[in-house]
C-alpha positions as CSV (number, residue, x, y, z in Angstrom):
1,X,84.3,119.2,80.3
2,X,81.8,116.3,80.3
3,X,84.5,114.0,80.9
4,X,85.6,116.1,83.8
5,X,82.8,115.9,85.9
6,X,82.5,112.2,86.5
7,X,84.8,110.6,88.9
8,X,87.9,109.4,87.9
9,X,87.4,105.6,87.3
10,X,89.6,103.0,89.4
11,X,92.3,101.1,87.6
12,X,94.6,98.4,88.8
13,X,97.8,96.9,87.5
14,X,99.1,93.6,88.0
15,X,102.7,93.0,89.0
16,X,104.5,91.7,85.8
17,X,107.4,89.9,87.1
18,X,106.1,87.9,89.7
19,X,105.4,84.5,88.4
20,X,102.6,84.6,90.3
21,X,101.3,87.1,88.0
22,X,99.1,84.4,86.2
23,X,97.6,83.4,89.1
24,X,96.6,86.6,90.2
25,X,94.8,87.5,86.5
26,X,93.3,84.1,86.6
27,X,91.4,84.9,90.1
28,X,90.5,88.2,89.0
29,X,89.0,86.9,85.7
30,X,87.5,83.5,87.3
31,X,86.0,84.9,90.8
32,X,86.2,88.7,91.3
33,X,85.2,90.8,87.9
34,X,82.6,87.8,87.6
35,X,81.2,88.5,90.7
36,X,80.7,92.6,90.2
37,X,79.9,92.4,86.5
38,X,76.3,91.7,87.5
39,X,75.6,94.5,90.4
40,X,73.9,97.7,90.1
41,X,74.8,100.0,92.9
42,X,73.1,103.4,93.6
43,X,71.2,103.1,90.2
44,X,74.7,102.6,88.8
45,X,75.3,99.4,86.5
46,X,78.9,98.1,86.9
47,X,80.1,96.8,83.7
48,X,83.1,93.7,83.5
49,X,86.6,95.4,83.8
50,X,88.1,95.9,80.4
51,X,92.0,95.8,80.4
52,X,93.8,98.6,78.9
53,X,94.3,98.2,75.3
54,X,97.9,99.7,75.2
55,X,99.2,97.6,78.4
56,X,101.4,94.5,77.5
57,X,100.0,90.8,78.9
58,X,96.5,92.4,80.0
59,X,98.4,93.4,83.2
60,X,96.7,96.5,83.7
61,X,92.3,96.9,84.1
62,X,90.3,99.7,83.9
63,X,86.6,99.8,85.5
64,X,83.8,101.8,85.4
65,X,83.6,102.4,89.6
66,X,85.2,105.0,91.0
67,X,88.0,104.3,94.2
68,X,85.2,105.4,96.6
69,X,82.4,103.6,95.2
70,X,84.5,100.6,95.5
71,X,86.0,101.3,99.2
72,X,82.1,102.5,100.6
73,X,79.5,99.8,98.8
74,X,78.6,96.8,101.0
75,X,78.1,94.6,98.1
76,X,81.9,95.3,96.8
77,X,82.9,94.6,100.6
78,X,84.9,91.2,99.2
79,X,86.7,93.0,96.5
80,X,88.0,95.8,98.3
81,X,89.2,93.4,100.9
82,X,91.2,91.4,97.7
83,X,92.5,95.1,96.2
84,X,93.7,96.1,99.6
85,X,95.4,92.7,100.7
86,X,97.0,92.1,97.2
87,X,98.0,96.0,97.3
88,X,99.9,95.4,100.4
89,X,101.4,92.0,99.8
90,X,102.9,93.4,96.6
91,X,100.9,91.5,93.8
92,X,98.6,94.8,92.8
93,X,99.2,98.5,92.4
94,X,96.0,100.5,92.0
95,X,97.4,103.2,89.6
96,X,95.8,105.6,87.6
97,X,96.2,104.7,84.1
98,X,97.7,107.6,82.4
99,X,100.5,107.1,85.4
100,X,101.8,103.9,83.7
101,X,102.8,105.3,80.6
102,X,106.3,107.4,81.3
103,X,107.5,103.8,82.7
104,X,106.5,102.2,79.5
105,X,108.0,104.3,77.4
106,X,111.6,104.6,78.9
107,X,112.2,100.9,77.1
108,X,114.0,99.5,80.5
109,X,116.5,96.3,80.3
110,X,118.0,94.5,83.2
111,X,121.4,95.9,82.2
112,X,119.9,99.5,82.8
113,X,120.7,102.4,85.3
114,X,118.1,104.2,86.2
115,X,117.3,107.4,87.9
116,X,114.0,108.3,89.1
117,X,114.7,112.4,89.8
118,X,111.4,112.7,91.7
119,X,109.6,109.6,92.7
120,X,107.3,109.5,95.5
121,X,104.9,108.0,96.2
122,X,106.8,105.3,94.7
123,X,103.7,103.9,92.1
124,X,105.9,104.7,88.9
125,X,109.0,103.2,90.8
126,X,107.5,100.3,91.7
127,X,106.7,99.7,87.7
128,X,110.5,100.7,86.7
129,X,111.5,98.2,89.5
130,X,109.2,95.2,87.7
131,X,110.7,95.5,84.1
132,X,114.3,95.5,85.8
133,X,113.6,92.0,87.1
134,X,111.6,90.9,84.4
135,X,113.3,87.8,83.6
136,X,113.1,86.0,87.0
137,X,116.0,83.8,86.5
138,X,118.1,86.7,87.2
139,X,117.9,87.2,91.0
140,X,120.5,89.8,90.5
141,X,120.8,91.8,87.4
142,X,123.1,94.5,86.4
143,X,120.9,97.0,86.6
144,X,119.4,99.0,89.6
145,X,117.0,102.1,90.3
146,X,117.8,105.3,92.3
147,X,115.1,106.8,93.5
148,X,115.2,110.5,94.6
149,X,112.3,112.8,96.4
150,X,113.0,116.3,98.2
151,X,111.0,115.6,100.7
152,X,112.2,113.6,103.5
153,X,108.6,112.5,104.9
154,X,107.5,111.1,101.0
155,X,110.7,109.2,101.1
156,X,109.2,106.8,103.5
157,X,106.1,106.9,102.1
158,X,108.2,105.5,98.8
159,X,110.6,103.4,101.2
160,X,107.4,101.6,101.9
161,X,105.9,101.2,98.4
162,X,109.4,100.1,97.2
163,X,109.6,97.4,99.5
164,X,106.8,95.3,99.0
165,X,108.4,94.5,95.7
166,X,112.0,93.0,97.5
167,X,114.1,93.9,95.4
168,X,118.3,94.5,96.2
169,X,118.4,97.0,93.0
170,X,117.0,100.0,94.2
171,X,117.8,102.8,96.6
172,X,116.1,105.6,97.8
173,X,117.6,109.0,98.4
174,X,116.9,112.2,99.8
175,X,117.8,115.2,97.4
176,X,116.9,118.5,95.6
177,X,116.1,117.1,92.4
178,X,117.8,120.3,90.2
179,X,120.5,119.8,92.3
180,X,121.0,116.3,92.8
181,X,124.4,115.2,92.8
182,X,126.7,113.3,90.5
183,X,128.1,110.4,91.6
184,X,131.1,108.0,91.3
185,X,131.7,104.5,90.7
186,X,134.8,102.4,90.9
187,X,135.6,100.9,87.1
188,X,138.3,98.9,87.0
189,X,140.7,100.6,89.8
190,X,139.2,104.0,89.0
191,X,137.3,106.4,89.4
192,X,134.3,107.3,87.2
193,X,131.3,109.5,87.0
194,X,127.8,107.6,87.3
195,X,126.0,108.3,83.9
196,X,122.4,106.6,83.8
197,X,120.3,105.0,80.9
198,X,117.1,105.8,81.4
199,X,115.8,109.3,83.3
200,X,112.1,109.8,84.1
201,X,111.4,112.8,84.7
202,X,107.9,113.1,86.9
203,X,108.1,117.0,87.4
204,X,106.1,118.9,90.3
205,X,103.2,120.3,88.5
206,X,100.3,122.5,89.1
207,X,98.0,119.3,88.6
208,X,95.4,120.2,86.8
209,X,95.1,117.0,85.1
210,X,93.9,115.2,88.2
211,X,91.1,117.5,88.4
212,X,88.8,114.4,88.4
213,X,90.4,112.4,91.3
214,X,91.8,115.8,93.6
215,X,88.9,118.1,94.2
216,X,90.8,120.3,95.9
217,X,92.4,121.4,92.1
218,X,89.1,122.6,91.3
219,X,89.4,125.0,94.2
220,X,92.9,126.3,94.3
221,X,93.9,126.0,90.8
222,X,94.9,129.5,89.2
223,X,97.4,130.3,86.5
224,X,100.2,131.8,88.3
225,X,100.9,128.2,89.6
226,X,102.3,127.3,86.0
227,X,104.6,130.4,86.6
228,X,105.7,129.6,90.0
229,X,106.4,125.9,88.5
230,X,108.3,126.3,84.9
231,X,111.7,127.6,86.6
232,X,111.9,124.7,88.9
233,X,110.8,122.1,86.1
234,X,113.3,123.4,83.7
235,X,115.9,122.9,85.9
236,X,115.1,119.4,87.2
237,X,114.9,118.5,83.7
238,X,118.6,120.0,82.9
239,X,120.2,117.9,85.7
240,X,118.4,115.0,84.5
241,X,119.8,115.4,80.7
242,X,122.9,116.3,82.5
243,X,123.1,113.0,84.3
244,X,122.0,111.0,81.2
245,X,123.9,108.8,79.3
246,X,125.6,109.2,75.6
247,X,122.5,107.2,73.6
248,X,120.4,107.2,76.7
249,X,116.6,108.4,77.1
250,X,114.5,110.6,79.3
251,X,110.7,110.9,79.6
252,X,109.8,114.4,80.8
253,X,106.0,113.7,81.9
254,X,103.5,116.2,84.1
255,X,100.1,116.0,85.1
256,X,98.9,119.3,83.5
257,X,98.0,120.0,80.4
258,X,99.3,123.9,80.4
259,X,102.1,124.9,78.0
260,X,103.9,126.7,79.9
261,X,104.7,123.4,82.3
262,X,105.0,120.7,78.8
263,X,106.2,122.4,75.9
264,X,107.7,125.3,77.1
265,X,110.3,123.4,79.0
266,X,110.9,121.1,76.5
267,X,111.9,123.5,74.2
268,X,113.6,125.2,76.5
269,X,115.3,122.2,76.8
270,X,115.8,121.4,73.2
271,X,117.3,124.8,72.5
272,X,119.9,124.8,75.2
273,X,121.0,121.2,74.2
274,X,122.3,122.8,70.8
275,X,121.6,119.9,69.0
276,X,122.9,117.2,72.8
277,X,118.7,115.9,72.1
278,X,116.6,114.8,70.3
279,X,112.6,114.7,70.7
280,X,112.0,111.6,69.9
281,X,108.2,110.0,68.0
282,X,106.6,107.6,70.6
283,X,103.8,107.2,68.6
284,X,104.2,103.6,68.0
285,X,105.5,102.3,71.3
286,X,102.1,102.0,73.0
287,X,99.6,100.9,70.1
288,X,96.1,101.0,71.3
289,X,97.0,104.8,73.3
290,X,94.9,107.4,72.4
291,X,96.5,110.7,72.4
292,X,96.9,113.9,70.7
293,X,100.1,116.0,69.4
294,X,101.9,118.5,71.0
295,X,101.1,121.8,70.5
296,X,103.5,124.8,69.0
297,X,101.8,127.9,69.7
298,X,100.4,129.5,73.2
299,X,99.9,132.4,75.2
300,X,100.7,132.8,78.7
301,X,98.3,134.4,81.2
302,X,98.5,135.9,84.6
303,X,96.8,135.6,87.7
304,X,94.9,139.0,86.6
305,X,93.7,137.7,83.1
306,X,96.3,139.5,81.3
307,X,97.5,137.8,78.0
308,X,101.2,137.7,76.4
309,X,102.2,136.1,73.2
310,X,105.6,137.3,72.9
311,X,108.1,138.4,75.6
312,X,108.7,141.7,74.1
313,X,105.0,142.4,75.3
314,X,106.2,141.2,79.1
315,X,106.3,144.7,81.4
316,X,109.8,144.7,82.8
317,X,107.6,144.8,86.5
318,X,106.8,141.1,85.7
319,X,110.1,139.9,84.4
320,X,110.4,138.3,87.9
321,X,107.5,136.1,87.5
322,X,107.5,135.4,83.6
323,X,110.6,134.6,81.7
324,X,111.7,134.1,78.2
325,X,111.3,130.4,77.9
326,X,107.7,130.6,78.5
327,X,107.1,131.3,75.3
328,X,107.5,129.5,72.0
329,X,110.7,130.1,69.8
330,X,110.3,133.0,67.4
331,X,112.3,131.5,64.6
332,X,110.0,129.0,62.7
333,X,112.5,126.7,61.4
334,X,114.2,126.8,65.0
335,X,110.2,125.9,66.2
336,X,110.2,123.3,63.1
337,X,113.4,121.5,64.0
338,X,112.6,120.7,67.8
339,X,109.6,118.8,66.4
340,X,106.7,119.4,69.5
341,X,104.5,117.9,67.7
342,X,106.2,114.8,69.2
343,X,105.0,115.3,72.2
344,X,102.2,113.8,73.3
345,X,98.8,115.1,75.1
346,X,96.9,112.4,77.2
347,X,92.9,114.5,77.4
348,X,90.2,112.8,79.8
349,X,87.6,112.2,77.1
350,X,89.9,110.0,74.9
351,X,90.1,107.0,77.1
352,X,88.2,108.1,80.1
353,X,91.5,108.7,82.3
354,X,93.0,111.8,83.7
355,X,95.0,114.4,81.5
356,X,98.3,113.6,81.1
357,X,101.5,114.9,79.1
358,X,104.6,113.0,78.3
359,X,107.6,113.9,75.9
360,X,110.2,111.0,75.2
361,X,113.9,112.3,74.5
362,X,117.4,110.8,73.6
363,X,120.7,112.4,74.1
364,X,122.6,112.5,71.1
365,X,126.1,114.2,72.0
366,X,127.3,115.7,75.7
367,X,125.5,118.7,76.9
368,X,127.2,121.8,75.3
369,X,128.0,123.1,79.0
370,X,129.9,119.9,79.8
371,X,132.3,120.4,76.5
372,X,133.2,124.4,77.0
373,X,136.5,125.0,78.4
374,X,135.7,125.0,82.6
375,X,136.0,127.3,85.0
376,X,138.4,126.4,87.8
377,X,137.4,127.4,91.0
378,X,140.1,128.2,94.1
379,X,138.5,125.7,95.9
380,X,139.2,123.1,93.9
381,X,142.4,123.9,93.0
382,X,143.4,124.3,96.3
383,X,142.2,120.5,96.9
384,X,143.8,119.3,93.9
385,X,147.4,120.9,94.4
386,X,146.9,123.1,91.6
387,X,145.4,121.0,88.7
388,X,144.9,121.6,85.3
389,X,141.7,123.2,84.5
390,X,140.6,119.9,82.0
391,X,139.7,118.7,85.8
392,X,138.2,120.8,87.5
393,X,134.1,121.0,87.8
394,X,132.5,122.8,85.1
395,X,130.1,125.9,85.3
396,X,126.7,125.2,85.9
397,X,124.6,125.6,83.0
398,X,122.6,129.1,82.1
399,X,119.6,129.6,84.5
400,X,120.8,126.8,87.0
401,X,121.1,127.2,90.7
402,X,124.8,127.7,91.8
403,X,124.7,124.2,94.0
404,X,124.6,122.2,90.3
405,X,128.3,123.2,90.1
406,X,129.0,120.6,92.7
407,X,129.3,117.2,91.3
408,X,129.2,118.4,87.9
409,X,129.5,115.8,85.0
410,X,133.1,117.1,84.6
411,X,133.7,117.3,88.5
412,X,136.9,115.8,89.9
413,X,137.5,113.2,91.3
414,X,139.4,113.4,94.3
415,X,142.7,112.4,93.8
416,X,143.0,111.5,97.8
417,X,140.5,109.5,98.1
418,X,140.5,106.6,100.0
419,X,141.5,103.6,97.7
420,X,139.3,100.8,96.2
421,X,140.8,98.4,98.6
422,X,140.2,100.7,102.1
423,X,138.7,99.0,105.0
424,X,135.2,98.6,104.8
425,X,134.8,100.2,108.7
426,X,136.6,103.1,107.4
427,X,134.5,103.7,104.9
428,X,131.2,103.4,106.7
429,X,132.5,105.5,109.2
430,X,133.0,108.4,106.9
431,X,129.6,107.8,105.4
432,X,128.2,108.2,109.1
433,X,129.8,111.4,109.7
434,X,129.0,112.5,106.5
435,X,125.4,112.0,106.9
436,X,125.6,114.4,110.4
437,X,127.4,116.8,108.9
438,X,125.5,117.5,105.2
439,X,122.3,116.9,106.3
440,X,122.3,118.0,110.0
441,X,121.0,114.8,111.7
442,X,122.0,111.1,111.7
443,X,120.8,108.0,109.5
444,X,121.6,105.0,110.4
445,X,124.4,103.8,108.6
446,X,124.9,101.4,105.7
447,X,128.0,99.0,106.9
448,X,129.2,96.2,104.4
449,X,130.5,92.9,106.2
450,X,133.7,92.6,105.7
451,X,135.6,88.8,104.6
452,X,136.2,87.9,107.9
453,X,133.0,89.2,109.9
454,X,132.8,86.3,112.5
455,X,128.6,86.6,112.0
456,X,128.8,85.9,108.4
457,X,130.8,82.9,109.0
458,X,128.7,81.3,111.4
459,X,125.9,81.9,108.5
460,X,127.8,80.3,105.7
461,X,128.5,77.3,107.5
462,X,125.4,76.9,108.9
463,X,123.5,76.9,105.5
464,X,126.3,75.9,103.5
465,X,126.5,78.2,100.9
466,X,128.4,78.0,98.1
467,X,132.2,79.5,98.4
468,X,131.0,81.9,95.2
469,X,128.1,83.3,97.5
470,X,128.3,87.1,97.6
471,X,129.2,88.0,101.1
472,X,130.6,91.2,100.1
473,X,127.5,92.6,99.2
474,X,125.7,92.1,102.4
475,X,124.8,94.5,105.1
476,X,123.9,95.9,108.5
477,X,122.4,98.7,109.4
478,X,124.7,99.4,112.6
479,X,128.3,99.4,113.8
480,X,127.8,99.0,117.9
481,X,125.7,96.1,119.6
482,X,123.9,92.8,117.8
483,X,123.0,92.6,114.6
484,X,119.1,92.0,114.3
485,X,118.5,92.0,110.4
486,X,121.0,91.5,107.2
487,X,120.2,93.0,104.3
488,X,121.6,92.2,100.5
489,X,122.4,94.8,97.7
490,X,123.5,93.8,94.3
491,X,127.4,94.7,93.1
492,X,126.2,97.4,91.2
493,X,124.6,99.1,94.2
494,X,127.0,98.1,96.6
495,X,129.8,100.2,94.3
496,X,127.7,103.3,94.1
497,X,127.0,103.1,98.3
498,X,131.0,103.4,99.0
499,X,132.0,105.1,96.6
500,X,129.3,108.1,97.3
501,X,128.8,108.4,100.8
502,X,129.7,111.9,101.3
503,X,127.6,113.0,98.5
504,X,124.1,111.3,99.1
505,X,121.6,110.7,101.7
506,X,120.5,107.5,101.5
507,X,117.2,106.8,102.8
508,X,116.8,103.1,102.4
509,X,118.0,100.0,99.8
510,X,118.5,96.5,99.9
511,X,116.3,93.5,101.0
512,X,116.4,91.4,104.1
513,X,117.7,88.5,104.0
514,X,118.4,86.8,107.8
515,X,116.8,87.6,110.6
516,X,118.1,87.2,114.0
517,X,116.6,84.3,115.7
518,X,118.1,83.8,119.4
519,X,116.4,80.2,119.8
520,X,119.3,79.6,117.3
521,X,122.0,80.4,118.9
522,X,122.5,77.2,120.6
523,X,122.7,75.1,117.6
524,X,125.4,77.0,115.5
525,X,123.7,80.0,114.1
526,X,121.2,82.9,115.3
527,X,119.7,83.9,112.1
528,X,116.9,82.1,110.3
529,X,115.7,83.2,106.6
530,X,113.5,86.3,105.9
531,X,110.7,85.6,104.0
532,X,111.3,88.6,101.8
533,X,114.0,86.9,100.2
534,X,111.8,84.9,98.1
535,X,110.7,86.9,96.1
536,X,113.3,87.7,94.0
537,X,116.8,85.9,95.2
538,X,115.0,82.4,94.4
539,X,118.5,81.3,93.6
540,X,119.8,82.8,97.5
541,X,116.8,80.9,98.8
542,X,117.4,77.7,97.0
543,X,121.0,77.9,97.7
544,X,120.7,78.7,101.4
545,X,118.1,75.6,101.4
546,X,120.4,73.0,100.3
547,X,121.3,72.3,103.9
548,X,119.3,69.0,105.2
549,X,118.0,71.0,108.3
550,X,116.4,68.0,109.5
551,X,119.9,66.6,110.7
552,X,119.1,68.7,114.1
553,X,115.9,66.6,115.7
554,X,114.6,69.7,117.3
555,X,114.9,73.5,116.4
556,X,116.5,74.6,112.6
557,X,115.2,77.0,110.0
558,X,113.0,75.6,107.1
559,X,112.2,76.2,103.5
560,X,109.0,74.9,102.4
561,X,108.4,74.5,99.1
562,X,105.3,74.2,96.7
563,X,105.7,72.6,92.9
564,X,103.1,73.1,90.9
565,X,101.2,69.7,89.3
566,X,100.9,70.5,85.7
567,X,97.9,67.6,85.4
568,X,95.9,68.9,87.9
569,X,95.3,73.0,86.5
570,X,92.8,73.6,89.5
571,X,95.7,73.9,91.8
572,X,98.3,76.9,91.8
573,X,100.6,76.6,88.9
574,X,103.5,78.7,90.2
575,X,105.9,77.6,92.7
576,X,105.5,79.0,96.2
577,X,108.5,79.1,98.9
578,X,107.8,80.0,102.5
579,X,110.9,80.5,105.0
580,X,109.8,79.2,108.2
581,X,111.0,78.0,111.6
582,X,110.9,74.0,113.1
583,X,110.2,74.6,116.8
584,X,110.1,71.6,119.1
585,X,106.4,70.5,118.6
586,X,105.3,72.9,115.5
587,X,106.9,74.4,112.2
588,X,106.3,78.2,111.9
589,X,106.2,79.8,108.7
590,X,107.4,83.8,109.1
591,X,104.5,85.1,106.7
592,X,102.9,88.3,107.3
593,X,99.2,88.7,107.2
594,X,98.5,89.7,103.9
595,X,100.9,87.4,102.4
596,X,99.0,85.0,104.2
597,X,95.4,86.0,102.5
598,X,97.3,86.2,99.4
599,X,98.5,82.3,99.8
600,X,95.3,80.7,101.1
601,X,93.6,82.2,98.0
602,X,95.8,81.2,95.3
603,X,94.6,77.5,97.2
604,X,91.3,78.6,97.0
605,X,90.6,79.4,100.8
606,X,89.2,83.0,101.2
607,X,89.3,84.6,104.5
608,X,87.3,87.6,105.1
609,X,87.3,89.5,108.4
610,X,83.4,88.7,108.5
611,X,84.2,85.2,108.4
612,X,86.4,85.1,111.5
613,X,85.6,84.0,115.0
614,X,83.7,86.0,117.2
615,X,86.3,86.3,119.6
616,X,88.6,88.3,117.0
617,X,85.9,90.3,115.9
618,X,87.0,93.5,118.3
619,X,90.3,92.7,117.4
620,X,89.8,92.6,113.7
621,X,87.7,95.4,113.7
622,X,90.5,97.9,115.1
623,X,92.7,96.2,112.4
624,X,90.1,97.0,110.0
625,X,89.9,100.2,111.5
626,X,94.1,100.8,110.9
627,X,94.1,99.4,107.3
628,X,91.5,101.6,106.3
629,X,93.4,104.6,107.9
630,X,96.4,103.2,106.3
631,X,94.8,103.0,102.5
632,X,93.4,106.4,102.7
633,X,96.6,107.5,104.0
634,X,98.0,106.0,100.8
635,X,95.8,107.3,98.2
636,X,95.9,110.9,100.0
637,X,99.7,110.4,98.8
638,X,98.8,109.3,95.5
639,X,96.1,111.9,94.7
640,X,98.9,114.6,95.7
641,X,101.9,113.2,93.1
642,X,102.4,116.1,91.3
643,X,99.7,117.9,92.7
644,X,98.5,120.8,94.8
645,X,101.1,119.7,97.6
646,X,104.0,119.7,96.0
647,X,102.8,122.7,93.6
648,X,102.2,124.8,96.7
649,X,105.9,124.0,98.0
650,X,107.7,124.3,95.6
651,X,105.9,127.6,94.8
652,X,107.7,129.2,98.0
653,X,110.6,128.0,97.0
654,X,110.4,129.5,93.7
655,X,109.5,132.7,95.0
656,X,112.4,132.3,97.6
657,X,114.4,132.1,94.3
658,X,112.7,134.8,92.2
659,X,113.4,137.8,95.0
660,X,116.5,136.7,95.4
């Protein structure tokens, strides 16, 4: 409890796949945790930033100041500025520590498809996005990341957290996670079901784990929140194994250390797999993690202070409230086999974090549901002109909603569907009116370019890009009027967005690649590079750079580019490329403000908004004033992932569910 009444100390983690990573670590080391290591604020010695002993690469750093200490002292004024401009530019995530572990764990390759079932604000995504790109000569890999949230206004909260990393592998969606659909792919002419790799599993919890960072836990805690919670979780965590790959693996991870949310649904879990998972020993794939096992035996209170160790003991007034997999399995060698012990238990006081649990699992066989003999519904036999019941979707699982029947793993595929070789309009046109008519209001839509879209070609000869260039794989985000901004997916995602569009509602994905320039227009092409394309399509950027631009005397687009000199190791050893615009009399380069901090100090200029003229200093100030609204908007978000906010919602839905 000691450990639970000091504030939650701030950590940071560095972006691993950015090869200006380096850089980043050596200004921290060299200037910043220099600087601090010294001060004593408020009779409070700061110590030198330690990095976590279990991170790879020293990419992660844990202090002894707490996030308000750092965002209200004077004399840490300079390094709050450099967390905050960093944060926003892409190059930082200020994470709790325990947070970074269910990434870790899930082992992620480039090849890998990943499903994120409930991901906002986006800090865990943002990690699962790094290791997919983490070998940078691979603009485009295989791989990509879904990620899902139920609620519509967290989704642009993650929208905006996922895209300061650029990357054309992940989209964001907008769905029940226990009901979240299946979806297709096309392999090879056909149609196929969309199994992923790697599931994480970030539940809504009652929180009580961030006790040290959300006061508000401390006040609105009780134990009939676990009850309210375990239905829901259990369910989210079926669709997930559902969804999962033969050989793949799921992390199941909450911020609450009560049974009845950890090891209670895992072994739930465990025994309605029949033997489909496995619990899997982690032990040894974080060394330096201090942690402690899971446990196998618990009681279960209510909001009175009544105590049950057995659900024989459970009045049948309360059945509503507290159900059978609450409690531990009765059979000891059933209990023995699911190994819990497995699990592991994250406490405060072992590495001065928040309290955490995590459990690692890896499907063995199809779930037992998928393999019975189906039920085939009139519906879908109607549809499918009578076909055989081998096809038709299976029966949701025991203790599932009745909305998981649709899109099952052994759903049919329709049989009418529009071919693999159907007009692109089409098909974005269906997606549009499915987006009105599931969700009851409109996204804009998600329309490919086709092979002979007359703005494309204007582009390609413009910047000369090779005839292998994937075209296909660009994308507006209208059908009517001028196109202002083109965005890129990979193939992967590209296959999943037409092949799904009545099933999902897609929130956001790809990165920007052109930008709509009018100036342009007059010397063969109105769209100039988007600086966002640097970051991870160096090979687009390099391609689209081969042009000599300087052939036109006046107005062109521009890529300017910085080596690095290894002789001279007090300059920036990464390369930099900036996308710009040659005007007339000047050369532009299209950097945002951060970005543009983040570059002048990698040449050793800092700029502080102390430091600027006096005649931006009312200006600055309200853009101080709208950054600092902006990062406490931010960590509001992060101090409520998994916490009373989503505990309280999806508390009424689970009492919507339990009286009904």
């Amino acid at each position: 409890m000691e450990a639970m009444r000091e504030p939650l100390p701030a950590t940071i983690r560095i972006t691993g796949y950015k090869s200006h990573a380096k850089e980043i670590l050596h200004c921290l080391k060299e200037k910043y945790f220099k600087d601090i290591q010294e001060l004593e604020i408020d009779g409070q010695k700061i110590e030198a930033p330690q990095p976590l002993s279990w991170y790879p690469d020293e990419q992660a750093w844990h202090t002894n100041m707490s996030r308000k200490l750092i965002r209200k002292s004077p004399l840490l004024e300079k390094f709050h500025q450099f967390l905050v401009s960093e944060t926003e530019s892409g190059n930082i995530s200020r994470q709790e520590a325990v947070s970074m572990i269910p990434p870790l764990l899930l082992k992620i390759e480039s090849h890998h498809k990943i499903l994120d079932m409930c991901a906002a604000p986006g800090s865990k995504t943002a990690q699962l996005i790094e290791m997919l790109h983490s070998d940078m000569d691979v603009p485009f890999p295989e791989g990509f990341v879904i990620a899902n949230d139920v609620d519509n206004k967290r989704c642009y909260l993650l929208v905006h957290q996922a895209k300061r990393l650029n990357s054309p592998c992940i989209m964001v969606v907008n769905h029940d996670a226990s009901c979240i659909p299946m979806l297709q792919i096309d392999s090879d002419g056909k149609k196929d079901i969309l199994f992923y790799d790697r599931v994480l599993c970030d539940v809504p919890c009652s929180g009580d784990g961030t006790m040290r960072k959300n006061i508000d836990v401390w006040k609105k805690w009780t134990t009939s929140n676990s009850l309210h919670l375990h239905g829901l979780q259990l369910r989210i965590a079926v669709r997930g194994v559902e969804q999962l790959a033969v050989g793949g693996r799921m992390v199941y991870s909450t911020c609450s250390l009560n049974p009845i949310e950890d090891e209670a649904v895992i072994a739930a879990l465990l025994e309605k797999s029949e033997g489909a998972l496995e619990l899997v020993d982690a032990s040894a794939d974080l060394p330096g993690l201090k942690w402690m096992p899971g446990v196998t035996s618990w009681k279960l209170m209510t909001k009175e202070g009544q105590w049950f160790s057995d659900w024989a003991d459970v009045p049948s007034s309360r059945h509503t409230q507290i159900r059978p997999t609450m409690f531990p399995p009765k059979d000891p060698e059933k209990l023995a086999a699911m190994h819990l012990e497995r699990c592991m238990r994250i406490l405060p006081h072992h590495q001065n974090t928040g309290g955490f649990f995590v459990a690692v699992l890896v499907k063995k066989a199809p779930m037992p549901w998928n393999k019975r003999h189906p039920k085939l519904r009139k519906s879908a036999a109607a549809q499918t002109g009578g076909s055989s019941p081998a096809d038709a979707p299976c029966p949701p699982p025991e203790g599932s909603q009745e909305e998981m029947e649709e899109g099952g793993p052994e759903a049919k595929v329709d049989e009418e569907a529009e071919p693999a070789g159907a007009p692109l309009a089409q098909e974005a046109a269906g997606k549009q009116e499915a987006v009105c008519g599931l969700f009851g209001y409109k996204e804009d839509p998600f329309v490919f370019l086709t092979e002979a879209d007359p703005v494309f070609n204007t582009i390609q000869s413009f910047y000369d890009l090779s005839p292998d260039f994937p075209k296909l794989n660009v994308l507006t985000r209208t059908h009517e009027g001028k196109k202002r901004h083109l965005y890129m997916v990979s193939k992967e995602l590209r296959n999943v967005l037409l092949n799904n569009s009545e099933r999902m509602k897609v929130i956001n994905t790809g990165v920007k690649v052109w930008s709509r320039n009018s100036d342009g227009e007059e010397f063969g092409c109105a769209f100039r590079l988007a600086q966002e394309v640097n970051r991870y399509s160096r090979g687009l950027a390099s391609r689209a750079a081969t042009k000599d631009y300087f052939l036109n005397p006046f107005i062109c687009a521009i890529v300017l580019k910085y080596l690095p000199n290894p002789n001279n190791p007090s300059e920036p050893q990464c390369p930099i490329q900036l996308c710009g615009w040659r005007g007339k009399t000047s050369i532009r380069a299209f950097v945002p403000r951060n970005e543009r901090f983040h570059y002048l100090r990698m040449l050793g200029v800092e700029v502080f908004r102390d430091k600027q003229g006096v005649g931006q200093k009312r200006k600055d100030g309200e853009t101080k004033e709208k950054q600092e609204e902006a990062e406490a908007a931010v960590e509001k978000e992060e101090e409520l992932e998994n916490g009373d906010e989503n505990g309280s919602m999806k508390e009424e839905t689970e009492n919507k569910e339990s009286t009904s």
